[in-house]
N, CA, C and O atoms as a CHARMM CRD file, in Angstrom:
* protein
*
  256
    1    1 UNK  N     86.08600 117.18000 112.35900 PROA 1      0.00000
    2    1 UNK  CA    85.96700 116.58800 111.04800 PROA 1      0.00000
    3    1 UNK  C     86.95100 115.44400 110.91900 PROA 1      0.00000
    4    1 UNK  O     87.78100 115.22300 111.80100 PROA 1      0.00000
    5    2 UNK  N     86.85000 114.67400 109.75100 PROA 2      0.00000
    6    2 UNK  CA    87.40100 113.46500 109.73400 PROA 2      0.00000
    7    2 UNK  C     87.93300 113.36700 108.36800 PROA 2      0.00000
    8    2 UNK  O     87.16700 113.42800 107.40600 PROA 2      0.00000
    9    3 UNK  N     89.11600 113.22700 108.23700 PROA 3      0.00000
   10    3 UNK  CA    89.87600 113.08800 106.46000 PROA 3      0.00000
   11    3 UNK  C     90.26200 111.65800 106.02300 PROA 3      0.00000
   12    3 UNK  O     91.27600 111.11700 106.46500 PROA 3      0.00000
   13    4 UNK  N     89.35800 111.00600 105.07000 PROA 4      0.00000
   14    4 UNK  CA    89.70600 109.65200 104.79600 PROA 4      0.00000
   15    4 UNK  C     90.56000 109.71800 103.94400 PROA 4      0.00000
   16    4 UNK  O     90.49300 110.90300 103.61600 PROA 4      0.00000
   17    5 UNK  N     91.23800 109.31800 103.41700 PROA 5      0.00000
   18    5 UNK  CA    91.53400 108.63600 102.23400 PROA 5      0.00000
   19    5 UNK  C     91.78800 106.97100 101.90200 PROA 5      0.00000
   20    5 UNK  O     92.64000 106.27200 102.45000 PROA 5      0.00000
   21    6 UNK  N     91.07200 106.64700 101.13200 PROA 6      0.00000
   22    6 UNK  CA    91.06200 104.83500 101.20200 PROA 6      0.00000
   23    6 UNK  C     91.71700 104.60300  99.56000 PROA 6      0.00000
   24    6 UNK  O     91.36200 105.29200  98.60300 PROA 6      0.00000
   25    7 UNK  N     92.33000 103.93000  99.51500 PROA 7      0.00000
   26    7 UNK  CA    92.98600 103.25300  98.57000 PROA 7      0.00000
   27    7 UNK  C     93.12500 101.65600  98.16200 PROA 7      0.00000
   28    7 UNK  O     93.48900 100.74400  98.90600 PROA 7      0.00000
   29    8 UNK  N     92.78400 101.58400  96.94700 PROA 8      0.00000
   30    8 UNK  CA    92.92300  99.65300  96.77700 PROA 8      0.00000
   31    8 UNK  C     93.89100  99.43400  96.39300 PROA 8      0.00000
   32    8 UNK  O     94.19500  99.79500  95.25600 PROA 8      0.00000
   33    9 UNK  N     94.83900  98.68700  97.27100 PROA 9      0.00000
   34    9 UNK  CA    96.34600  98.22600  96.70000 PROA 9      0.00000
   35    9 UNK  C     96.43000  96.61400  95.55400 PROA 9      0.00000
   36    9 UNK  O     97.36100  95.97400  95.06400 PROA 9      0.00000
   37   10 UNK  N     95.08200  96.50400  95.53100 PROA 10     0.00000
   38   10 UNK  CA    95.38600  94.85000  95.15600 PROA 10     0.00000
   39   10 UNK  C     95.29500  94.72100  93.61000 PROA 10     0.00000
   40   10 UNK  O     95.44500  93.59600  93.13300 PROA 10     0.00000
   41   11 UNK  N     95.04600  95.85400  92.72700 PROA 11     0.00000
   42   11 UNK  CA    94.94600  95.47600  91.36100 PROA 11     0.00000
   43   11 UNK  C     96.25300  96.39800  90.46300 PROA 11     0.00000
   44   11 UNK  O     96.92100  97.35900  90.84300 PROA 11     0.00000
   45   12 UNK  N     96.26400  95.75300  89.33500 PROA 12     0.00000
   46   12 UNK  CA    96.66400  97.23600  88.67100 PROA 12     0.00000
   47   12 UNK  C     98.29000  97.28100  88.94200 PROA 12     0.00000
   48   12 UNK  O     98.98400  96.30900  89.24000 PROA 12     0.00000
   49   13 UNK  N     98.77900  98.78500  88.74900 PROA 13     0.00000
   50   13 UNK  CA   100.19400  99.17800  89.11300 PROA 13     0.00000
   51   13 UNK  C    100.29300  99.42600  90.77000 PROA 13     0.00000
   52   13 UNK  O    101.36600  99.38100  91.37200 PROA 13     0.00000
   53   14 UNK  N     98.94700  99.70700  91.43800 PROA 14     0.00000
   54   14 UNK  CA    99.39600  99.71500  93.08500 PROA 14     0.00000
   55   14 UNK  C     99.96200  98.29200  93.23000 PROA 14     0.00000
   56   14 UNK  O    100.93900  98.19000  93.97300 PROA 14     0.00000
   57   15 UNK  N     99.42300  96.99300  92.53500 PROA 15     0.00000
   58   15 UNK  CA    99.55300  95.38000  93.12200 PROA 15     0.00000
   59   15 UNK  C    100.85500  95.50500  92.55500 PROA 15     0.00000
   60   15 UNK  O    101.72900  95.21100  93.37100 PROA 15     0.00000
   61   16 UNK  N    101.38900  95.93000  91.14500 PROA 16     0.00000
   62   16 UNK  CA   102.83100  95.78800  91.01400 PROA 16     0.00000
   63   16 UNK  C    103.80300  96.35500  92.09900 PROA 16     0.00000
   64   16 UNK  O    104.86900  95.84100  92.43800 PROA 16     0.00000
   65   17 UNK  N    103.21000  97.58800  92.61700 PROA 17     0.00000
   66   17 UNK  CA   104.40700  98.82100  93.17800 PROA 17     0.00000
   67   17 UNK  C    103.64900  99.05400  94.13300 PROA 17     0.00000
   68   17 UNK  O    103.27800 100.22700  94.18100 PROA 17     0.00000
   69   18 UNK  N    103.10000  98.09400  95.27100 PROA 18     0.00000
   70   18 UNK  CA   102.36700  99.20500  96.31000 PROA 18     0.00000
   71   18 UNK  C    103.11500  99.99400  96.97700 PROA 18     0.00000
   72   18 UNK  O    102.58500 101.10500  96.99000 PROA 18     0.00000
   73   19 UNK  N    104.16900  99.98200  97.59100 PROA 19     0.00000
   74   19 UNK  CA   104.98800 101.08100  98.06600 PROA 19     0.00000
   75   19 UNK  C    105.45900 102.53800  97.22500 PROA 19     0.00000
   76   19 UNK  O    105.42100 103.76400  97.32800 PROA 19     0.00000
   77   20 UNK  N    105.85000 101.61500  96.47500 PROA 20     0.00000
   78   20 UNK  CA   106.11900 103.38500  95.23100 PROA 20     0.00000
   79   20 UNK  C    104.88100 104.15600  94.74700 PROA 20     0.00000
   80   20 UNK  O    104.88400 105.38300  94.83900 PROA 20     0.00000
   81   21 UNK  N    103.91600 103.56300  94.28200 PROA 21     0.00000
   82   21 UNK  CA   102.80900 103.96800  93.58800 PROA 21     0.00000
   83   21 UNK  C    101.81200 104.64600  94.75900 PROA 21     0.00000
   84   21 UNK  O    101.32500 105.70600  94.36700 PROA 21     0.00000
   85   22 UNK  N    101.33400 104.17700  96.37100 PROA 22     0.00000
   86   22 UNK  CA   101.48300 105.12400  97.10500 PROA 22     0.00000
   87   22 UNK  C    102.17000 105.88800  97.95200 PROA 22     0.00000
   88   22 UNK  O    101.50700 106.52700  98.76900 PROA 22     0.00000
   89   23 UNK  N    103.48500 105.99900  97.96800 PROA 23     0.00000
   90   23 UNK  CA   104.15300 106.58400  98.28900 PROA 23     0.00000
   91   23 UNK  C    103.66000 108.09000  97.29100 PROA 23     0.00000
   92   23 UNK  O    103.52200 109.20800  97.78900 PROA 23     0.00000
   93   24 UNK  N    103.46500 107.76800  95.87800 PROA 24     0.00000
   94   24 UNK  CA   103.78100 108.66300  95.11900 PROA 24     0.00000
   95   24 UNK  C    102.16000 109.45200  95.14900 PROA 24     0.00000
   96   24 UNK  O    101.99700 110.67200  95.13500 PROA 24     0.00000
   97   25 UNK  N    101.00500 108.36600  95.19300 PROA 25     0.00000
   98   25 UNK  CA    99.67400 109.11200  95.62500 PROA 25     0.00000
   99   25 UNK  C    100.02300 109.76800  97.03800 PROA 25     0.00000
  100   25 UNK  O     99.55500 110.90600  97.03200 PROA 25     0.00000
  101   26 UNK  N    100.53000 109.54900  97.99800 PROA 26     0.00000
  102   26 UNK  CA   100.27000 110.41000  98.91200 PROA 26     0.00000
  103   26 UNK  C    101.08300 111.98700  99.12500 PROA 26     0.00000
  104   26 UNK  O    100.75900 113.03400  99.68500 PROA 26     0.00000
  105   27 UNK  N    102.42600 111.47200  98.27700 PROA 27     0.00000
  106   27 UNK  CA   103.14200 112.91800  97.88000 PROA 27     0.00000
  107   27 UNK  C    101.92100 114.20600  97.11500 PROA 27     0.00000
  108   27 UNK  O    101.69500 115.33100  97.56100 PROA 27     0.00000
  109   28 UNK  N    101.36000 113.61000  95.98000 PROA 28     0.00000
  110   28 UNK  CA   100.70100 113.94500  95.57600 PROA 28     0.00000
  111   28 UNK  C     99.64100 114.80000  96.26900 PROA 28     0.00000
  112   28 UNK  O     99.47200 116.01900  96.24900 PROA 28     0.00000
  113   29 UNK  N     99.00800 113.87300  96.85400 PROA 29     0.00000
  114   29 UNK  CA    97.76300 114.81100  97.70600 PROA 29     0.00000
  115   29 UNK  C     98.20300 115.70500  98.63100 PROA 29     0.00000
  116   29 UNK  O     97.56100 116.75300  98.69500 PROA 29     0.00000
  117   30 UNK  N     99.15500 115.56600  99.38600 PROA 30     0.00000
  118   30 UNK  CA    99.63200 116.54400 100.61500 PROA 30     0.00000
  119   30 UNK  C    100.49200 117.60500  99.86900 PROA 30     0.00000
  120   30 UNK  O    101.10600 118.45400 100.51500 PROA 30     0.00000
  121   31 UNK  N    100.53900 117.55700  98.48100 PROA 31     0.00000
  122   31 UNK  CA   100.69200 119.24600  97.92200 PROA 31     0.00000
  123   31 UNK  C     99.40000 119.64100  97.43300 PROA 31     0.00000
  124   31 UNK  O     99.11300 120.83100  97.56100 PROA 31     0.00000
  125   32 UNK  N     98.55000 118.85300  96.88700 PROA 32     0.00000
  126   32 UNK  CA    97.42200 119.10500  96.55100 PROA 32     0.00000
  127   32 UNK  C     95.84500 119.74200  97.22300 PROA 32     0.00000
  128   32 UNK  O     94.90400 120.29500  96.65400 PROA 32     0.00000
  129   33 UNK  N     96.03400 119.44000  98.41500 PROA 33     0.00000
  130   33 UNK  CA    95.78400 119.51700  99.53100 PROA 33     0.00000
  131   33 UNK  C     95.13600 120.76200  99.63900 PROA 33     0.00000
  132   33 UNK  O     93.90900 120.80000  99.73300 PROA 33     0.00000
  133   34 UNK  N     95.93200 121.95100  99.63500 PROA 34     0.00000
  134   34 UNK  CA    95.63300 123.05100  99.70500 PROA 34     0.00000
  135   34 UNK  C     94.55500 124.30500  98.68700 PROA 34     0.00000
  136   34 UNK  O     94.07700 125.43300  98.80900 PROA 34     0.00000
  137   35 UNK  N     94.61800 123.21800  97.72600 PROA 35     0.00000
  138   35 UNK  CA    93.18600 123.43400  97.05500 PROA 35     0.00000
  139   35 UNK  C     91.84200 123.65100  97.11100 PROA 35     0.00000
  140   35 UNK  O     91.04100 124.34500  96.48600 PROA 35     0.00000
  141   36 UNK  N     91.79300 122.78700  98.13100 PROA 36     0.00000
  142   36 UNK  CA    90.65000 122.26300  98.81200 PROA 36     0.00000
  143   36 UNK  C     90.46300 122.95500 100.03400 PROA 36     0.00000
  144   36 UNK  O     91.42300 123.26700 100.73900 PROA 36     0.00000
  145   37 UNK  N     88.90800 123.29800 100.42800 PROA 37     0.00000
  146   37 UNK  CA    88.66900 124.09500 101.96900 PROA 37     0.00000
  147   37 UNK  C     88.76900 122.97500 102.88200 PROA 37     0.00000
  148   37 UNK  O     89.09200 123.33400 104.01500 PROA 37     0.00000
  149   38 UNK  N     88.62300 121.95100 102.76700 PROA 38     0.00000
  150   38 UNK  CA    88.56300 120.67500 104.11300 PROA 38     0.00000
  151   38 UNK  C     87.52900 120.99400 104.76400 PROA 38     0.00000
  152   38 UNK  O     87.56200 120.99400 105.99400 PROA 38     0.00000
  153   39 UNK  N     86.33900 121.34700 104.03400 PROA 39     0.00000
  154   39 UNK  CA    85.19200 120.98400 104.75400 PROA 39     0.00000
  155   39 UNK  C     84.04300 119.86700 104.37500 PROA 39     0.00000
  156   39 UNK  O     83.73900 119.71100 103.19300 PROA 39     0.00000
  157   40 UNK  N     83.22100 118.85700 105.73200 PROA 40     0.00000
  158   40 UNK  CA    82.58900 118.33700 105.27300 PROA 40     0.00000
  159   40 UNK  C     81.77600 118.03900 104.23400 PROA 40     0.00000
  160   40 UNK  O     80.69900 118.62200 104.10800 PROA 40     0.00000
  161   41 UNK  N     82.29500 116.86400 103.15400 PROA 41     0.00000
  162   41 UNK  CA    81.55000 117.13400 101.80100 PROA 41     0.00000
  163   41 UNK  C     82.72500 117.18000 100.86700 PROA 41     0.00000
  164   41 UNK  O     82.71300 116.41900  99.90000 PROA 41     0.00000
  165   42 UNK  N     83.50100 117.80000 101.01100 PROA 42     0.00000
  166   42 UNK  CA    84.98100 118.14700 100.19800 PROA 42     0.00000
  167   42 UNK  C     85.46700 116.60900  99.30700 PROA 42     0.00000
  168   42 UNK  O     84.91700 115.69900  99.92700 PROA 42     0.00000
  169   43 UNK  N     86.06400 116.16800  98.42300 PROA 43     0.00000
  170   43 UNK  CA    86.41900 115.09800  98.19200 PROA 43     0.00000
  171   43 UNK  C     86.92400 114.78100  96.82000 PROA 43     0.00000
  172   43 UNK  O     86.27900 115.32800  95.92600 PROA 43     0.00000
  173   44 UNK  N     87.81900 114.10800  96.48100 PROA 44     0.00000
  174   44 UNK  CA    88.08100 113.46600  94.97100 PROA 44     0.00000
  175   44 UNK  C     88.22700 112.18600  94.63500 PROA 44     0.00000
  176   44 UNK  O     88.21700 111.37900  95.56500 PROA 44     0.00000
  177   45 UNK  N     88.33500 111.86300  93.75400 PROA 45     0.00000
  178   45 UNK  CA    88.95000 110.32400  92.91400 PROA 45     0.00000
  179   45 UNK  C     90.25300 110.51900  93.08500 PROA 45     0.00000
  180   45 UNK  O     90.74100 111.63100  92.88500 PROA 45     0.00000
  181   46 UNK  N     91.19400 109.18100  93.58500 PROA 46     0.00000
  182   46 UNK  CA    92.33500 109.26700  93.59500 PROA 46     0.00000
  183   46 UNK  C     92.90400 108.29100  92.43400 PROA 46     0.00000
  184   46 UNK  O     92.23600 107.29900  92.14200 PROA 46     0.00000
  185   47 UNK  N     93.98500 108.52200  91.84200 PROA 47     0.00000
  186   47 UNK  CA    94.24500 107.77400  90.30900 PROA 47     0.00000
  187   47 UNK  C     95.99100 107.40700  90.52400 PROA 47     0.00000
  188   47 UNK  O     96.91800 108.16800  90.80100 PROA 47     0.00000
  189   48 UNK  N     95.97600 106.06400  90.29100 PROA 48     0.00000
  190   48 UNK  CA    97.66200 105.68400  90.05200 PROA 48     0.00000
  191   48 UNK  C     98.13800 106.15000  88.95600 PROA 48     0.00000
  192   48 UNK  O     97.54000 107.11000  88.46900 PROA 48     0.00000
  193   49 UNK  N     98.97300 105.77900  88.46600 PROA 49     0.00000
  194   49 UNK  CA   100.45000 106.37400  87.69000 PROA 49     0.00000
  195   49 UNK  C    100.13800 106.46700  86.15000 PROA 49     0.00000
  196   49 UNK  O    100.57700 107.23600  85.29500 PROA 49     0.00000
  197   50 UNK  N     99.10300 105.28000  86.06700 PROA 50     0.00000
  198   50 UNK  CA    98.33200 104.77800  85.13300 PROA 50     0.00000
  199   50 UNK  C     96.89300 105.30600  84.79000 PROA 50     0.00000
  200   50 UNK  O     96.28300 104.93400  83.78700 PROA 50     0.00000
  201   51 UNK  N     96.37300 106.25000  85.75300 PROA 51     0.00000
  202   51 UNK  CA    95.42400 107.47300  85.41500 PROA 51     0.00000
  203   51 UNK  C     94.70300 106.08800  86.01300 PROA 51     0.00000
  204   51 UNK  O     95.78700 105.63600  85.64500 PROA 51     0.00000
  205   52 UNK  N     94.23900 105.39500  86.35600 PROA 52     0.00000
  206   52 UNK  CA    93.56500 104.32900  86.64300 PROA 52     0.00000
  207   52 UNK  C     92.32400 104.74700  88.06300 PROA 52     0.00000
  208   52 UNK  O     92.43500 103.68000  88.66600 PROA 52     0.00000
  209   53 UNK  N     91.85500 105.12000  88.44700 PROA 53     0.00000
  210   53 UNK  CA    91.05200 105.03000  89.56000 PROA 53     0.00000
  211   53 UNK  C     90.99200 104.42400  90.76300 PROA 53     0.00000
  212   53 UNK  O     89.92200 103.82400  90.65200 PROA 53     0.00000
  213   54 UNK  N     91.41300 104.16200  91.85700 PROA 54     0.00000
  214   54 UNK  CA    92.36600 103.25400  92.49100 PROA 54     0.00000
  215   54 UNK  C     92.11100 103.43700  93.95400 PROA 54     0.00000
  216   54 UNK  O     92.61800 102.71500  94.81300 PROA 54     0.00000
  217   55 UNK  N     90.94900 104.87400  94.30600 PROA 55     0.00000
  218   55 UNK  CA    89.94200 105.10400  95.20300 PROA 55     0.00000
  219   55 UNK  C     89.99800 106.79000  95.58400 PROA 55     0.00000
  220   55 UNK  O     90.40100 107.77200  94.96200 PROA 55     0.00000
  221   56 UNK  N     89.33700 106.57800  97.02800 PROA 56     0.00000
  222   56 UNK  CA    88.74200 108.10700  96.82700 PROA 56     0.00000
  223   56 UNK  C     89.22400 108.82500  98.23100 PROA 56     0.00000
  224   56 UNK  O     89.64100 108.07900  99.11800 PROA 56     0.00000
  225   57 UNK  N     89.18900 110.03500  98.43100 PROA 57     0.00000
  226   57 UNK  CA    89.33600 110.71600  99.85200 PROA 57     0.00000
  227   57 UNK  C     88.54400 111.57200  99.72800 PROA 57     0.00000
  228   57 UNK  O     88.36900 112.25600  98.72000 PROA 57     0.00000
  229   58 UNK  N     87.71000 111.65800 101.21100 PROA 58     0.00000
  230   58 UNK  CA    86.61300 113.17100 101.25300 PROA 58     0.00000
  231   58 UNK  C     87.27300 113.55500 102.81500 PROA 58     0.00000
  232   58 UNK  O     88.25600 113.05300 103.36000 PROA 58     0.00000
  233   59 UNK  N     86.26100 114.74000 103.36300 PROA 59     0.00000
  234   59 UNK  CA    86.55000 114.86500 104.59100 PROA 59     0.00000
  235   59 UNK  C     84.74900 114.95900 104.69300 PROA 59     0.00000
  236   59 UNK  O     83.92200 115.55500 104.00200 PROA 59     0.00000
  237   60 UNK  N     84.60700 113.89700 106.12400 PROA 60     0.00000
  238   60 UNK  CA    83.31600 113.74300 106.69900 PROA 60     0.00000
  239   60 UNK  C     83.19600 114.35900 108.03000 PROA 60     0.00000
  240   60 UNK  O     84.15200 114.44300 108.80200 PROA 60     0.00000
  241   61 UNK  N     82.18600 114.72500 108.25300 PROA 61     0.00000
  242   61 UNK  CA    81.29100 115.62700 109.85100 PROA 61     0.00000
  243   61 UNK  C     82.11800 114.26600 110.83900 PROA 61     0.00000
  244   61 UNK  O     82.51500 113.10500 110.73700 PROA 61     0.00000
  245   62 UNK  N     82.00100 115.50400 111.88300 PROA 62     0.00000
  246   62 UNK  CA    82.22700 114.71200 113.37900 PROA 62     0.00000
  247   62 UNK  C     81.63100 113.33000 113.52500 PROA 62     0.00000
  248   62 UNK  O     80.43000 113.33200 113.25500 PROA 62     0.00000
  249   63 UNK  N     82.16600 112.02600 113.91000 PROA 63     0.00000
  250   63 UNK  CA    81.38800 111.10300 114.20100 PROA 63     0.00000
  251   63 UNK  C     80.79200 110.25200 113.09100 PROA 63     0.00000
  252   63 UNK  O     80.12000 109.26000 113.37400 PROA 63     0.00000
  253   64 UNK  N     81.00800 110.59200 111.92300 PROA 64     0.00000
  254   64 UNK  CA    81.23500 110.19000 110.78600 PROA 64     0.00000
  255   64 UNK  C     81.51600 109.34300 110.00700 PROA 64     0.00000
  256   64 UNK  O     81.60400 109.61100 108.80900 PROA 64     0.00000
């Protein structure tokens, strides 16, 4: 399986703070993490500081 997570740094509070603001999304997900089974299909909206929408992570099938 394959775990994306994609993020847009160019608008918003990521373009003010891209280092802090994901620094702070990725703290985020790797406690969050465990919520989730991590199987193909699995996935959420990821949101800056600002509740803003800012992109998404799933986990996709082999080859994917």
């Amino acid at each position: 399986m394959k775990f994306v997570l994609e993020v847009d740094l160019t608008d918003g509070t990521l373009a003010d703070d891209a280092v802090g603001e994901l620094g702070r999304i990725l703290r985020y997900w790797a406690g969050n993490l465990r919520h989730y089974a991590l199987e193909p299909g699995d996935g959420s909206a990821i949101h800056d500081s600002s509740y803003e929408e800012v992109g998404r992570w799933h986990v996709a099938a082999p080859g994917a």
